[in-house]
C-alpha positions as CSV (number, residue, x, y, z in Angstrom):
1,X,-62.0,-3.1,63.7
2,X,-62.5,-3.9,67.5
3,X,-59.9,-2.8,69.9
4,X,-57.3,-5.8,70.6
5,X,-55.7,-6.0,74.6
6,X,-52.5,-5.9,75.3
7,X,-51.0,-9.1,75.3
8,X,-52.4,-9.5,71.5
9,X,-51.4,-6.0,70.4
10,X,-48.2,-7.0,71.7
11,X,-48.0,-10.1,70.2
12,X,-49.3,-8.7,66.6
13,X,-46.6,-6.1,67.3
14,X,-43.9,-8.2,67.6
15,X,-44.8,-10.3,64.5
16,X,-45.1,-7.4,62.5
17,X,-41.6,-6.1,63.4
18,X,-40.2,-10.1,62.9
19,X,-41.9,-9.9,59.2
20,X,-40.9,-6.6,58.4
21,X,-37.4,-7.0,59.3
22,X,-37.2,-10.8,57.4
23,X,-38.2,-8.5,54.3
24,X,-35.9,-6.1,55.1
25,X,-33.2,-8.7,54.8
26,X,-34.2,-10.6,51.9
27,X,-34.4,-7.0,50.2
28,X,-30.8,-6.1,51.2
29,X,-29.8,-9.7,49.6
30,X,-31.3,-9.8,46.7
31,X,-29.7,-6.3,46.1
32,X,-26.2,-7.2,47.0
33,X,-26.8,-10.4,45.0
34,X,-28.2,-7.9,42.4
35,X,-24.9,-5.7,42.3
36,X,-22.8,-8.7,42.6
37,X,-24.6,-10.3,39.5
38,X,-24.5,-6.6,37.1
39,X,-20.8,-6.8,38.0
40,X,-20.2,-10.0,36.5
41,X,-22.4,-9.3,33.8
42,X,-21.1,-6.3,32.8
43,X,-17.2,-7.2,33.3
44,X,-16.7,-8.1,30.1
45,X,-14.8,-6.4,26.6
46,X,-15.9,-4.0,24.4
47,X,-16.1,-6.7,21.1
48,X,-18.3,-9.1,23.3
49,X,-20.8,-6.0,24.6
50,X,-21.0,-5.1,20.7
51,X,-21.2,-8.7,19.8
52,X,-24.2,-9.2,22.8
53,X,-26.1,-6.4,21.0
54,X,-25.9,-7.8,17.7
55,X,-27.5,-11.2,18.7
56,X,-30.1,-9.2,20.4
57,X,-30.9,-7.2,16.6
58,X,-30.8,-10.6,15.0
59,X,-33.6,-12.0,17.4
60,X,-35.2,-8.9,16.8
61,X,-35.2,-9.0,13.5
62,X,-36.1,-12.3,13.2
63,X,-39.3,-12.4,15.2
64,X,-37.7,-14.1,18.1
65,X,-37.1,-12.1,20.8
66,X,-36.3,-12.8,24.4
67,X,-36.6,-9.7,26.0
68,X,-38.9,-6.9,24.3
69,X,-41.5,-7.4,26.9
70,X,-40.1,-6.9,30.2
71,X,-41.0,-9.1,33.3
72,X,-41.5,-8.5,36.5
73,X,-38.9,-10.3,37.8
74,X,-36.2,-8.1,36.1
75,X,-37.9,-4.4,37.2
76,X,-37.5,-6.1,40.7
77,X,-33.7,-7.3,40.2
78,X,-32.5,-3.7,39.1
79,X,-34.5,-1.4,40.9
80,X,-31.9,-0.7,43.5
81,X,-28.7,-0.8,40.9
82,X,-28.2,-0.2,38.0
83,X,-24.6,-2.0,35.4
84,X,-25.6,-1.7,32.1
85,X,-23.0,-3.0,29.5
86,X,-23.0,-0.9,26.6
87,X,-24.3,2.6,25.8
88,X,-26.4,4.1,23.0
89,X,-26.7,7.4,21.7
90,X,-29.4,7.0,19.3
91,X,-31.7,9.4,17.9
92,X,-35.5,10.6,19.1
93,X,-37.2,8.7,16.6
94,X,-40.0,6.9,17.4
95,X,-39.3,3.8,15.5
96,X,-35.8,3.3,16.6
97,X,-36.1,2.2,20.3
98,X,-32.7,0.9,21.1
99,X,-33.8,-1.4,24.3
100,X,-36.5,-2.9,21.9
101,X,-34.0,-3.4,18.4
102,X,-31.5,-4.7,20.5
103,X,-33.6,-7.3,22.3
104,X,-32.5,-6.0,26.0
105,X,-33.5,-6.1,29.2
106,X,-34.3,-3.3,31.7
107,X,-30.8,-2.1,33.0
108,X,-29.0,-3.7,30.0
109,X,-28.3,-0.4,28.2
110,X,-28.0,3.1,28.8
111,X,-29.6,5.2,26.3
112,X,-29.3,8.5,25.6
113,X,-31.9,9.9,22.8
114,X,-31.8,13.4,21.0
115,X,-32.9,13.9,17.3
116,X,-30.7,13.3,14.5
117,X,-28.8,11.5,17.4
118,X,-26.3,14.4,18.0
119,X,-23.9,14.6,20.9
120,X,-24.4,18.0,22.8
121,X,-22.9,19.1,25.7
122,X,-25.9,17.7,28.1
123,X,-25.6,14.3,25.9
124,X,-22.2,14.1,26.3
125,X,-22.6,14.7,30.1
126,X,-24.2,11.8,30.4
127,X,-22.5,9.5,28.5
128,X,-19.7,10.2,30.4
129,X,-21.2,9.6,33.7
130,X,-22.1,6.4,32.4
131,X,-18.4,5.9,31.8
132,X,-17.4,7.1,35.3
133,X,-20.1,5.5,37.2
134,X,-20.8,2.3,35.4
135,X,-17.6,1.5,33.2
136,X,-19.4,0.4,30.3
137,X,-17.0,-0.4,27.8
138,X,-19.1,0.1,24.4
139,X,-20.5,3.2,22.9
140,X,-22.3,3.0,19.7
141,X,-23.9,6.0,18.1
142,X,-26.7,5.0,16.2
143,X,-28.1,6.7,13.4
144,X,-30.8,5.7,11.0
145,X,-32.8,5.9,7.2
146,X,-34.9,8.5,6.4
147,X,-33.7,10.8,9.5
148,X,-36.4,13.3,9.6
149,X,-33.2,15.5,11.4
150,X,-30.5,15.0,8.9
151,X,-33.4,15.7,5.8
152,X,-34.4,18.9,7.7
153,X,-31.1,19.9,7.7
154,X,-30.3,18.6,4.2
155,X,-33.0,20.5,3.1
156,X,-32.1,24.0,4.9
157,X,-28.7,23.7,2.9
158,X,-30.0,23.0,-0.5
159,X,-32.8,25.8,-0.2
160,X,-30.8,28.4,1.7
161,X,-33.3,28.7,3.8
162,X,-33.0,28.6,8.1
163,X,-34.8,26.4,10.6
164,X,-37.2,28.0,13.0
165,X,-36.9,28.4,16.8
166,X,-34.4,25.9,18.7
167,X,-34.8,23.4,15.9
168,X,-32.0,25.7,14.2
169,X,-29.7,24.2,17.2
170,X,-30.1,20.5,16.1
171,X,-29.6,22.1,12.1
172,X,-26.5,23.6,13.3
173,X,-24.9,20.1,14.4
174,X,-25.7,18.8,11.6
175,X,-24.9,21.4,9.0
176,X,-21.5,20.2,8.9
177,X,-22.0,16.9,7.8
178,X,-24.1,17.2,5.3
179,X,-22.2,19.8,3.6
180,X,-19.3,17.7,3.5
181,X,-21.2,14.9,1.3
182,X,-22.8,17.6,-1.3
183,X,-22.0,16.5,-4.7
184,X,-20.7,13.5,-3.9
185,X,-22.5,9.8,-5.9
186,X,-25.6,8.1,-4.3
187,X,-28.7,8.9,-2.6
188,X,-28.2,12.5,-0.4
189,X,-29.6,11.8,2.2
190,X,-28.5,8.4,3.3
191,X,-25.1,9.9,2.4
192,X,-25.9,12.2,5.0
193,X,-26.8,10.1,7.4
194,X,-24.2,8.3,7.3
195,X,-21.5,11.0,7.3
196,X,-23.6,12.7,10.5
197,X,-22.9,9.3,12.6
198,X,-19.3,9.3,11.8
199,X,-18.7,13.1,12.5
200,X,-20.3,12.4,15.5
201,X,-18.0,9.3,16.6
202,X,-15.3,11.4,16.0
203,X,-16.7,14.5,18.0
204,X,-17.1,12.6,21.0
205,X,-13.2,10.9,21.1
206,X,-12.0,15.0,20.5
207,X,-14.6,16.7,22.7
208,X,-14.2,14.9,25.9
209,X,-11.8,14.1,28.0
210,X,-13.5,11.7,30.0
211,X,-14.3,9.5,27.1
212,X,-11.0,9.7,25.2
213,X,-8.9,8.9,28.2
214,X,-10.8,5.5,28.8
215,X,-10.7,5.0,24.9
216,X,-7.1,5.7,25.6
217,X,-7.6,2.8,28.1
218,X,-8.7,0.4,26.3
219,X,-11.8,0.8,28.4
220,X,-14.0,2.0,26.0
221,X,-14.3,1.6,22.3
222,X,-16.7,4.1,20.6
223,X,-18.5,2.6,17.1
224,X,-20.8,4.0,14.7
225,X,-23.8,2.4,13.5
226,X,-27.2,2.6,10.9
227,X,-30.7,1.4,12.0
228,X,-32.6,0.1,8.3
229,X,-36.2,1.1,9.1
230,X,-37.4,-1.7,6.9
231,X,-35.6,-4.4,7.5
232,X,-34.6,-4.0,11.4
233,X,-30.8,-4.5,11.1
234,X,-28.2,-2.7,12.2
235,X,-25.4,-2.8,10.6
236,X,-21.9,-1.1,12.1
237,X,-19.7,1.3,10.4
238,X,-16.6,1.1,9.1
């Protein structure tokens, strides 16, 4: 590139600055519009978050979703925030994506994914910064069929056997809930599954105070809830 003279570099200079700063302003907008726009979004009551994430499964399961593939537009919007209205604690499973079976957008949910969707202390850490931080007022723990964590563990029960290295920690939260549905009618291991979600709902309301004082509240409202594999619904506990 030649060398400019002065009264051009100047002038380049000074346009560079102008264009920089005009981009610096419409960035600080669009941000505080941002922020202004997740507030509203997300001001709203537990039943309508739970009720926003079961129109997203049933678009989901129905081959009509709006949000599965994520624009542009919306990675742009929440880069600098981030207000999402309900939280999931889901498990690792690869097939059970809660963004993608919920039909949400980028900075619509706050997820938290360990396998047979347990609540440790680091998972519970971070659901209740989401509480703290964000205020979301739902959290759903979602479990699923054919939990390869719950059969693991179903299976180290039946055969008296023990779980090798720190898989014997995620066998260890679970142990309790599938002992407590031995013997009882009906398939095992979706018996299982299902009484692992609930002694998990319950854990969290008696484990933290953070999230039992906003239950307390009224600000949050903690459900369970089971991911069908096959079909794509899920369907909340009782």
């Amino acid at each position: 590139m030649p060398f400019q003279d002065g009264k051009e570099s100047t002038t380049r200079h000074r346009f560079l600055n102008a264009l920089g700063l005009a981009t610096m302003g419409l960035s600080v907008l669009g941000t505080a519009q941002g922020r202004a726009a997740a507030h509203t979004a997300t001001n709203i009551t537990s039943a309508q978050a739970l009720e926003r994430l079961m129109q997203g499964n049933e678009r989901y399961r129905s081959d009509s979703a709006l949000n599965c593939n994520m624009h542009y537009e919306r990675r742009a919007e929440v880069a600098g925030y981030q207000h999402p209205f309900a939280m999931v604690l889901g498990c690792a499973d690869s097939r059970v994506p809660p963004e993608i079976i919920f039909d949400q957008r980028l900075g619509d949910m706050f997820t938290v994914r360990i396998a047979g969707n347990i609540a440790d202390s680091n998972a519970i850490g971070s659901l209740e910064y989401a509480v703290l931080h964000f205020g979301s007022p739902l959290l759903m723990v979602l479990g699923h069929e054919r939990c390869g964590a719950v059969n693991a563990t179903l299976e180290v029960v039946e055969k008296h056997a023990s779980a090798p290295s720190h898989i014997a920690s995620l066998v260890s939260a679970i142990k309790p809930a599938v002992e407590s549905v031995l013997g009882e009618p009906g398939d095992k291991l979706e018996n299982a599954i299902r009484a692992n979600v609930k002694r998990v709902v319950i854990g969290l309301h008696s484990s933290s105070t953070v999230l039992a004082d906003s239950v307390a509240k009224g600000k949050l409202r903690i459900v369970g809830a089971l991911y069908g594999l096959t079909d794509g619904r899920v369907r909340v506990l009782a």
